[in-house]
C-alpha positions as CSV (number, residue, x, y, z in Angstrom):
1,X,-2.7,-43.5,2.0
2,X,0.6,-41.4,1.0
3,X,1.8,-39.1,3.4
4,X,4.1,-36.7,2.3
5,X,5.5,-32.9,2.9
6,X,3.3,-30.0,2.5
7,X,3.6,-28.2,-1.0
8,X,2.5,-24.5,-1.5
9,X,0.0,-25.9,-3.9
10,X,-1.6,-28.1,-1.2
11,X,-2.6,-24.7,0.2
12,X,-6.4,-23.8,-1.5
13,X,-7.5,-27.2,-0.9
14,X,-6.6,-27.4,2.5
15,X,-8.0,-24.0,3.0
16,X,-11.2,-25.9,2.2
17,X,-10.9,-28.6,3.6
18,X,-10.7,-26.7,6.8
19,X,-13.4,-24.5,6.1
20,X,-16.1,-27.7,5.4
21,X,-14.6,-29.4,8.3
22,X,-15.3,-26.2,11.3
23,X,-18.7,-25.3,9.3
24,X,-20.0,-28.9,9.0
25,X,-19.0,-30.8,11.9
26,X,-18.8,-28.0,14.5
27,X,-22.8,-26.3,13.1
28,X,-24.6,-27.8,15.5
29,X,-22.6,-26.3,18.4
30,X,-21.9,-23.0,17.3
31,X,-23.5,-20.1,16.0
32,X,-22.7,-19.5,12.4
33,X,-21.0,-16.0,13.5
34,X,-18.7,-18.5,15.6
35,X,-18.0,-20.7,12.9
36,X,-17.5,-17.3,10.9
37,X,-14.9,-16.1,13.1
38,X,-13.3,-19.5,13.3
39,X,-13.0,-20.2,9.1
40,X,-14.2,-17.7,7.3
41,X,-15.1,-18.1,3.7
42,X,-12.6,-15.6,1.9
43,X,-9.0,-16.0,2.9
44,X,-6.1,-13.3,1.9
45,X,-3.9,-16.0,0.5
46,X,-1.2,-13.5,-0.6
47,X,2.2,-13.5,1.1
48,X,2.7,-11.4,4.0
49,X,6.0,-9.7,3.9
């Protein structure tokens, strides 16, 4: 295993990786309007100013 500093293009995939994690692990304790709230599918990844 590498570990190394977070780079901006790290960003989509760890999106996903988040996403799978809450709506796989977590579905057979939550409602799917829970996991919803908690990772939704569609992300606004553009910068906030």
């Amino acid at each position: 295993m590498i570990l190394r500093s977070y780079k901006i293009r790290d960003c989509k995939k760890l999106i996903n990786l988040f996403y799978n994690t809450v709506h796989t692990v977590n579905a057979k304790d939550y409602t799917s309007e829970q996991l919803d709230v908690w990772a939704p599918k569609n992300i606004d990844l553009r910068k906030k100013e």
